[in-house]
C-alpha positions as semicolon CSV with decimal commas, in nm:
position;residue;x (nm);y (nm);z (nm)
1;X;-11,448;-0,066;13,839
2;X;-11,329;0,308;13,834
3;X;-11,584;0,562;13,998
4;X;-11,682;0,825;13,768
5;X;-11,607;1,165;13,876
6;X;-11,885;1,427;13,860
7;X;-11,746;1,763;13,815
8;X;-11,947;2,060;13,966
9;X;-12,067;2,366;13,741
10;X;-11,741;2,562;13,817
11;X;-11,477;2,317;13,784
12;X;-11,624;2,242;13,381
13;X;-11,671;2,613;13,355
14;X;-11,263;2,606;13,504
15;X;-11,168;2,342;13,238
16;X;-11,330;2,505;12,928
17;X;-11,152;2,854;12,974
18;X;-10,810;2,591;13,017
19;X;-10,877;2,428;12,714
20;X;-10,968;2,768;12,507
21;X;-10,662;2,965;12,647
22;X;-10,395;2,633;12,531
23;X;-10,583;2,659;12,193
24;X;-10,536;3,027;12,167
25;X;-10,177;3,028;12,229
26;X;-10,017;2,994;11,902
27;X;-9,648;2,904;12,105
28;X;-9,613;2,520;12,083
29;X;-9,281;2,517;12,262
30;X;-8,878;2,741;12,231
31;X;-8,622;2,479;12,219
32;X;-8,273;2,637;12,113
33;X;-8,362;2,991;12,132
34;X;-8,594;2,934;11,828
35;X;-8,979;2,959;11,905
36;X;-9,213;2,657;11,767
37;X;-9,546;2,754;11,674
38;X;-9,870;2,544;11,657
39;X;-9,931;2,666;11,266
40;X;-9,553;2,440;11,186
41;X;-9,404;2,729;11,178
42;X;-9,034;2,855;11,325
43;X;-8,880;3,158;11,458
44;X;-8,559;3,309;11,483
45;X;-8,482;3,632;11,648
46;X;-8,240;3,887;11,656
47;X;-8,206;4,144;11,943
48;X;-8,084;4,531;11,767
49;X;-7,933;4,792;11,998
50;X;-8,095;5,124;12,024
51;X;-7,923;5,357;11,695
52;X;-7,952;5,736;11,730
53;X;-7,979;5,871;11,389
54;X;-8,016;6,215;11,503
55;X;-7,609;6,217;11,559
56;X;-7,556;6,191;11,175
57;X;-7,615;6,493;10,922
58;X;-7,899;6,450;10,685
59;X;-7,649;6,285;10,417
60;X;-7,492;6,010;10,622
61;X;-7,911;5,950;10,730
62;X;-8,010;5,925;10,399
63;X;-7,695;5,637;10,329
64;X;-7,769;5,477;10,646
65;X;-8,125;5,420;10,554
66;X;-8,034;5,336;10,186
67;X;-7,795;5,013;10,341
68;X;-8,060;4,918;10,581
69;X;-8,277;4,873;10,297
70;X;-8,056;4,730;10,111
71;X;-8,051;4,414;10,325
72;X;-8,375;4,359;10,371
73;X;-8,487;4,397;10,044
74;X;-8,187;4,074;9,985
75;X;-8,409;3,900;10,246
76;X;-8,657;3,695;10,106
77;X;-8,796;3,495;10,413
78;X;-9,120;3,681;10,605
79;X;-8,964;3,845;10,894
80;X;-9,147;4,070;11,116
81;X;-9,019;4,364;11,351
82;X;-9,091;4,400;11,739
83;X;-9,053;4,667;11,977
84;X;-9,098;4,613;12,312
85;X;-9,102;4,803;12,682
86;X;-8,946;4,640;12,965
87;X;-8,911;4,744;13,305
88;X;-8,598;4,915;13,357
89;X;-8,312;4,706;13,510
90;X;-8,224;4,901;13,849
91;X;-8,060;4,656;14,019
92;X;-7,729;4,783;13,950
93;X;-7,816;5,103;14,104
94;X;-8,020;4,950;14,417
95;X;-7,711;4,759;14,493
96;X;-7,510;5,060;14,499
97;X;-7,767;5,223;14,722
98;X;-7,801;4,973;14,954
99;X;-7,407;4,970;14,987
100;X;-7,377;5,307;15,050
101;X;-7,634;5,303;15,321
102;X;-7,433;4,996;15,501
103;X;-7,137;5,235;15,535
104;X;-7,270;5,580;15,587
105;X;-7,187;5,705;15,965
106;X;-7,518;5,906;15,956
107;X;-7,853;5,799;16,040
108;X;-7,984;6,086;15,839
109;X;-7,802;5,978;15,562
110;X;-7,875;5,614;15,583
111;X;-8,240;5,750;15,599
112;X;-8,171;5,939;15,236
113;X;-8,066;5,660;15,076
114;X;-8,317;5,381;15,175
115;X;-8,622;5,673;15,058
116;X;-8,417;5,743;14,701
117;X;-8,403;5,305;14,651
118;X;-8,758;5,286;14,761
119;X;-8,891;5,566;14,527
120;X;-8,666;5,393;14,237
121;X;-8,797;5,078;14,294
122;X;-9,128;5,217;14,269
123;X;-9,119;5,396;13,964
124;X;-9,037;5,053;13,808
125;X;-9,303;4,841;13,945
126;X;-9,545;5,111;13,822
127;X;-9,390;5,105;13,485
128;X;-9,291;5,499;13,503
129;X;-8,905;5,358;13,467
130;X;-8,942;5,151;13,102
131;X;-8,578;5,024;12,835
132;X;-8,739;4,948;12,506
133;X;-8,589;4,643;12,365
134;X;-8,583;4,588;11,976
135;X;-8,589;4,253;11,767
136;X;-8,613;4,116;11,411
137;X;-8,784;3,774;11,337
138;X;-8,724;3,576;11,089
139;X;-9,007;3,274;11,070
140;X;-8,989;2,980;10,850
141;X;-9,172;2,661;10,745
142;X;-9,073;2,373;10,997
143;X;-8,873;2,053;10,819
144;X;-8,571;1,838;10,902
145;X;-8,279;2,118;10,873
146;X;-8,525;2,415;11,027
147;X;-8,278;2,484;11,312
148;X;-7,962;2,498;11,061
149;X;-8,144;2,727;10,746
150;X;-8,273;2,964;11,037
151;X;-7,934;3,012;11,211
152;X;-7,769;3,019;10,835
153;X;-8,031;3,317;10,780
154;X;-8,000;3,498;11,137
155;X;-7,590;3,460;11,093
156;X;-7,614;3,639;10,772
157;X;-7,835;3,925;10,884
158;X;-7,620;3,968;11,217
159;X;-7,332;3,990;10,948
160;X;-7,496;4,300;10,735
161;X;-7,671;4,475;11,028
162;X;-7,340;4,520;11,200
163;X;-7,182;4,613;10,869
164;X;-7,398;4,912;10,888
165;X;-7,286;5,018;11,218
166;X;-7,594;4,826;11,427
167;X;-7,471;4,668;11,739
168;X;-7,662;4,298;11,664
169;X;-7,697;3,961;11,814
170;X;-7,883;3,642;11,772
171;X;-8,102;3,569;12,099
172;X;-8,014;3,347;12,355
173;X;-8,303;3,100;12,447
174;X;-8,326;3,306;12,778
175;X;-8,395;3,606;12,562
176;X;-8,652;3,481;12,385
177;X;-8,808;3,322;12,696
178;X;-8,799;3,718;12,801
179;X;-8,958;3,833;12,506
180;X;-9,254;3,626;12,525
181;X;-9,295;3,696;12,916
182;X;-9,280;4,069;12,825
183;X;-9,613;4,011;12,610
184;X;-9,801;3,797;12,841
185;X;-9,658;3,916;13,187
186;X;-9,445;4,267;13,166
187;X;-9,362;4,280;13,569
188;X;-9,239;3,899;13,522
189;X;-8,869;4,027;13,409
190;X;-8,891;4,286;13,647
191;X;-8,538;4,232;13,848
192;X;-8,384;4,007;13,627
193;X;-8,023;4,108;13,612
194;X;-7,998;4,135;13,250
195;X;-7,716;4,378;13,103
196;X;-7,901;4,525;12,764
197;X;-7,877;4,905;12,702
198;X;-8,145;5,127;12,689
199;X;-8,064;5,461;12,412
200;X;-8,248;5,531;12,144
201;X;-8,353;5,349;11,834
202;X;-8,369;5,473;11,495
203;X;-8,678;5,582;11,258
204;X;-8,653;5,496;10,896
205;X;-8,843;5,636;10,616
């Protein structure tokens, strides 16, 4: 016969706050870049680059807002928009650093460059160095062909986005992994060697 296991005060204390965080996560599981929630619902994403309106005259920002319009008014799925800070990808520029320093003749010099990668790398851990990162969601009723309706959809808004001179993609599964670290745990991504641009993104209406 199996002992029965008395649990102290804490550990049921422990296992309620367990049980009421899995219950308030609404993410079931991502399984091909698309995110399954606990509702039966499905999400696609796209990642947008950054868009600087401010290069265009007034006209051309009045048409470019007009087209953008234009294809999301010919969406008629819910789809939601995120914008999101990351912690700016440095490692690029530590590398570089740390290179320099490996050659340089001087100690003074070596000295220089280890201080101007150590204040870098600070100013990202304390979130002073931030790339915002833009997506569009499209979310859809789980069933049988979910996977091939949603790509069908993201495919097609890749295709007018980019007519309108956005730079567009559908997410990778490791980009959506990313996204939903970013909400939960910003620092997480912190030195992941991703390549995404940081610039400026546009404001319509």
């Amino acid at each position: 016969m199996k002992k029965k296991t008395t649990l102290t005060n804490s550990e049921i204390v422990e296992n309620k706050a367990k049980v009421t965080a899995q219950q308030w996560m609404p993410l079931k599981d991502i399984i091909n870049a698309y995110a399954y929630t606990k509702d039966g619902y499905v999400t696609g994403y796209i990642m947008i680059q950054p868009y600087n309106l401010e290069l265009f005259n007034e006209k051309e920002q009045v048409n470019k807002i007009g087209e953008l319009s234009e294809i999301l008014n010919g969406e008629e799925s819910a789809f939601m928009w995120y914008c999101t800070d990351r912690p700016a990808d440095l490692e690029p520029y530590l590398d570089d650093l740390k290179y320099k320093a490996e050659i340089a003749n001087k100690t003074v010099k070596k000295i220089l460059l280890g201080k101007y990668a150590t204040t870098a790398r600070n100013q990202v851990i304390t979130g002073e160095l931030v790339e915002k990162r833009f997506y569009m969601a499209i979310r859809l009723k789980n069933d049988k062909k979910i996977e091939i309706l949603l790509n069908q959809k993201l495919l097609a808004l890749v295709d007018g986005l980019s007519s309108i001179g956005l730079q567009v993609k559908i997410a990778s599964e490791k980009e959506v992994y990313e996204l939903f670290s970013m909400f939960s745990d910003p620092s997480s991504s912190l030195f992941d060697n991703g390549n995404y641009n940081s610039g400026i993104f546009p404001t319509f209406g």
